[in-house]
C-alpha positions in Angstrom: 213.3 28.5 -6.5 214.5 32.1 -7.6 211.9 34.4 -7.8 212.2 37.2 -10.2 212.2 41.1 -9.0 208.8 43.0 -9.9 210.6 45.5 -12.4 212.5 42.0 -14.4 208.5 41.0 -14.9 207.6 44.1 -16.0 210.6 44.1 -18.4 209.7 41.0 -19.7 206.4 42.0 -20.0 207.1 44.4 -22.1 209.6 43.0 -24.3 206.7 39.7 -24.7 204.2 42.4 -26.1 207.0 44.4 -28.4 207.7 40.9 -30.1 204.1 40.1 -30.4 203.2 43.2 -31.7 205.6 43.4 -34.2 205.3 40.0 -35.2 201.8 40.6 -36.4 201.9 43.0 -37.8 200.7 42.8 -41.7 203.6 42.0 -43.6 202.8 44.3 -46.7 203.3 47.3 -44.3 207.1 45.9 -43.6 207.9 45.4 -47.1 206.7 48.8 -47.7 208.9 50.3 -45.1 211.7 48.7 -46.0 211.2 49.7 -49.8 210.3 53.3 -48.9 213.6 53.7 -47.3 215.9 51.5 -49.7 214.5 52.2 -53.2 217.6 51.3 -55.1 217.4 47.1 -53.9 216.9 45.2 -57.1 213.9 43.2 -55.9 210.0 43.3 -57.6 207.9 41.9 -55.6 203.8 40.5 -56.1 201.1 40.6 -53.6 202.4 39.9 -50.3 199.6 38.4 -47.5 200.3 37.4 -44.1 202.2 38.4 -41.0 205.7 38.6 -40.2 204.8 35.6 -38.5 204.0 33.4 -41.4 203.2 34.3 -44.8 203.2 34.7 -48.7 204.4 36.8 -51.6 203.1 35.3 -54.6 206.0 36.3 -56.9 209.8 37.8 -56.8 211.5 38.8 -59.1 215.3 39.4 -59.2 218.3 40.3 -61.4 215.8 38.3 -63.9 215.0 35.3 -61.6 212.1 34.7 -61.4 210.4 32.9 -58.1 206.6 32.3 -57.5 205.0 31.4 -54.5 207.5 32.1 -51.8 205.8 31.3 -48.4 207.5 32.0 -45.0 207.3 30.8 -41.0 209.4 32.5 -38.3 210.0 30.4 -35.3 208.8 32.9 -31.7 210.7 31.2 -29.8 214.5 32.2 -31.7 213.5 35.9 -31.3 213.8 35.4 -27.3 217.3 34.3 -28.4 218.4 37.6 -30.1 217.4 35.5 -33.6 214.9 35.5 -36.6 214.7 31.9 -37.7 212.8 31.5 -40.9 211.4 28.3 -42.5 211.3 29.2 -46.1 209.9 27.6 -49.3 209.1 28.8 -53.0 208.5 28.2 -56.7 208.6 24.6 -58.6 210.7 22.2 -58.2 210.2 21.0 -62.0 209.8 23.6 -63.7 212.7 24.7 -65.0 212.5 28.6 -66.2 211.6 29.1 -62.3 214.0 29.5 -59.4 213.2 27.2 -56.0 214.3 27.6 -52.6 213.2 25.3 -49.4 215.4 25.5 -45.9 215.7 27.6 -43.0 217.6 30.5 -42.9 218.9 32.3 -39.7 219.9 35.8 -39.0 221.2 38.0 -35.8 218.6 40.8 -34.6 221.8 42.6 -33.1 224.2 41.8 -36.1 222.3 41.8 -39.5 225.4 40.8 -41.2 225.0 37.3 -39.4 223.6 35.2 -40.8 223.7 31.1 -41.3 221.6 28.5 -43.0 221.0 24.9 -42.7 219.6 22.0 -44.8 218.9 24.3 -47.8 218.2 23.2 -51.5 218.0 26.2 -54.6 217.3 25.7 -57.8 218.1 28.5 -60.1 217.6 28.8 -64.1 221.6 28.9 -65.8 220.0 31.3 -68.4 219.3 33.8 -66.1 222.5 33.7 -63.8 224.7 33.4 -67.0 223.3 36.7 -68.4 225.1 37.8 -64.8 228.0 36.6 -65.5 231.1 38.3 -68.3 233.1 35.5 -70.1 235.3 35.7 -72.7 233.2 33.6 -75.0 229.4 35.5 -75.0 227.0 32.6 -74.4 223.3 31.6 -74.1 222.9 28.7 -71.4 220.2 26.9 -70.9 219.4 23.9 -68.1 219.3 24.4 -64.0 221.6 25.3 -61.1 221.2 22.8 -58.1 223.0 24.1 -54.6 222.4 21.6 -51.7 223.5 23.7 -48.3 224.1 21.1 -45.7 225.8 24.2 -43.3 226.7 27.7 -43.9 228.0 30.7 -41.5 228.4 34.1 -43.0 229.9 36.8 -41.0 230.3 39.7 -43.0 232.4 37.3 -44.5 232.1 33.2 -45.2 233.0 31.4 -42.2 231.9 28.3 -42.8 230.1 26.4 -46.2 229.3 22.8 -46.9 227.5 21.9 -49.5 227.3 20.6 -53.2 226.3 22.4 -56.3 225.3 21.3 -60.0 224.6 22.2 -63.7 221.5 20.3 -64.4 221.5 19.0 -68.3 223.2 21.8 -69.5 223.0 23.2 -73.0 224.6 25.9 -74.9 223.0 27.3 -78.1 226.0 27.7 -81.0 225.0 28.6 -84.3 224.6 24.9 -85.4 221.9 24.1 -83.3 222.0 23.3 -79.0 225.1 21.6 -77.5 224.5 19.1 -75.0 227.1 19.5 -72.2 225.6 17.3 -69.9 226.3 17.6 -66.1 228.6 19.4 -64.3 228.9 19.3 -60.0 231.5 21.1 -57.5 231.6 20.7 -53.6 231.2 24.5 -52.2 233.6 25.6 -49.5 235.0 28.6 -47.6 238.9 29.5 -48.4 239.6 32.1 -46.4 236.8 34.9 -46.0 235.7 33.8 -49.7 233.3 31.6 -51.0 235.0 28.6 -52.8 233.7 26.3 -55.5 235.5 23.4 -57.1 234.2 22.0 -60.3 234.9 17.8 -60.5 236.9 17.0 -63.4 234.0 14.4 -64.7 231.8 16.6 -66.9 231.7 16.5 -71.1 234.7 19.4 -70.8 237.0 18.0 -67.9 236.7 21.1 -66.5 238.4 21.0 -63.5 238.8 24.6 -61.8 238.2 26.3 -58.6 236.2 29.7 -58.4 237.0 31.9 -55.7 233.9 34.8 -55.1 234.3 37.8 -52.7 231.8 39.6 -50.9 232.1 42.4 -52.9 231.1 40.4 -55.8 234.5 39.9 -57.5 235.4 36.8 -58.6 238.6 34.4 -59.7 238.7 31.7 -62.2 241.5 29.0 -62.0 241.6 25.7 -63.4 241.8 24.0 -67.0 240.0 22.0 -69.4 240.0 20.1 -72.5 236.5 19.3 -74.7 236.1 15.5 -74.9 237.0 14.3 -78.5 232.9 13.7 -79.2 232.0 17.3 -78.4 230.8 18.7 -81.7 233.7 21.1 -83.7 232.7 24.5 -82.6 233.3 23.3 -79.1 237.0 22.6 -79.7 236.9 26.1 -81.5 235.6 28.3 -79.1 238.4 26.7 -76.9 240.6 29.1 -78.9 239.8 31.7 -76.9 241.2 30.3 -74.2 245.1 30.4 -75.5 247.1 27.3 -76.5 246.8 23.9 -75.6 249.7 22.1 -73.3 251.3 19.0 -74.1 248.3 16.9 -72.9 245.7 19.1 -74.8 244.7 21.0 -71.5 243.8 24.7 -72.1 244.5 27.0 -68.6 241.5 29.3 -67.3 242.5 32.2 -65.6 240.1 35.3 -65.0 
């Protein structure tokens, strides 16, 4: 048996209490902290309850996405291991104006910009992340964003991403009424230090293009399309924008 030297209890000790203490301490005086000292991060958030431990904020709101009900459990026993590993769930599944988020995500206490994630499901309104977004063609867009995380690794960088993501019954509003565009889904990958999504060809638009998205925010567009022949008219005009058709009626994107 190897017994442990008085001063390596005493260290442990200490380090036991530090965690414990921190851990319960209210989380409302956290979130305060961390707001006092970075006033500029684009995040509202309700009435928070609970400890760092486990608890609740009953709404966020962010870059118009809006989330109610986020509640929270960090595992003890990760923080031994140099890691806060966090159990989180929020909003409604079904409703469809609301963002949702259930999975666990992990993170490095020694290197914040670790961070991975397993098993995690979002749900995000396409009106809201649209009005993000600058395309050629100024839209309103209405229906759901699905991402289903199987495993992801972020480094300061994407290192590793497997997953799936959707457009739930997707609409556009034109001036003739709503377009229905139906589904759309892409597998989401990591091409080099960037996050990768490819859109499936099998959507209303056979859109079939790959979207390449820094860390910095930047983003590139590459693929092509071609409105199915039972897409109402101002479909196949907005396609305009786009340039020319080739031979097989495909239109390239490229932003």
């Amino acid at each position: 048996m190897i017994e442990m030297k008085p001063w390596k209890w005493v260290l442990l000790a200490i380090f036991t209490y530090v965690i414990l203490l921190i851990a319960y301490i209210p989380a409302i005086h956290i979130v305060n902290y961390v707001q006092t000292n970075n006033p500029s991060l684009p995040v509202a958030l309700g009435k928070v309850e609970g400890t760092l431990w486990t608890g609740k904020v009953d709404q966020i709101i962010t870059q118009g996405i809006v989330m109610n009900n986020v509640t929270w459990e960090l595992s003890p026993w990760f923080l031994f291991l140099g890691q806060a590993n966090i159990d989180l769930k929020g909003g409604k599944i079904r409703e469809s104006e609301q963002a949702y988020v259930r999975g666990n995500i992990s993170a490095s206490l020694f290197n914040p910009k670790n961070v991975s994630a397993h098993d995690l499901k979002v749900f995000l309104p396409a009106r809201s992340v649209m009005a993000q977004v600058r395309l050629p063609v100024p839209v309103t867009a209405d229906g759901r964003f699905r991402v289903d995380i199987k495993e992801f690794e972020f480094d300061n960088a994407c290192v590793n991403l497997t997953g799936k993501g959707s457009w739930l019954k997707g609409t556009v509003s034109g001036p003739t009424g709503v377009i229905d565009f139906g589904n759309f889904d892409a597998n989401l990958a990591c091409e080099g230090d960037q996050f990768a999504i490819q859109v499936m060809p099998q959507n209303k638009l056979n859109l079939d293009a790959t979207v390449l998205l820094s860390v910095s925010g930047k983003y590139k567009i590459n693929g092509r399309f071609k409105p199915s022949d039972d897409m109402p008219r101002e479909v196949h005009q907005a396609a305009n924008f786009f340039g020319a058709a080739d031979n097989q009626g495909f239109r390239k994107i490229d932003l």
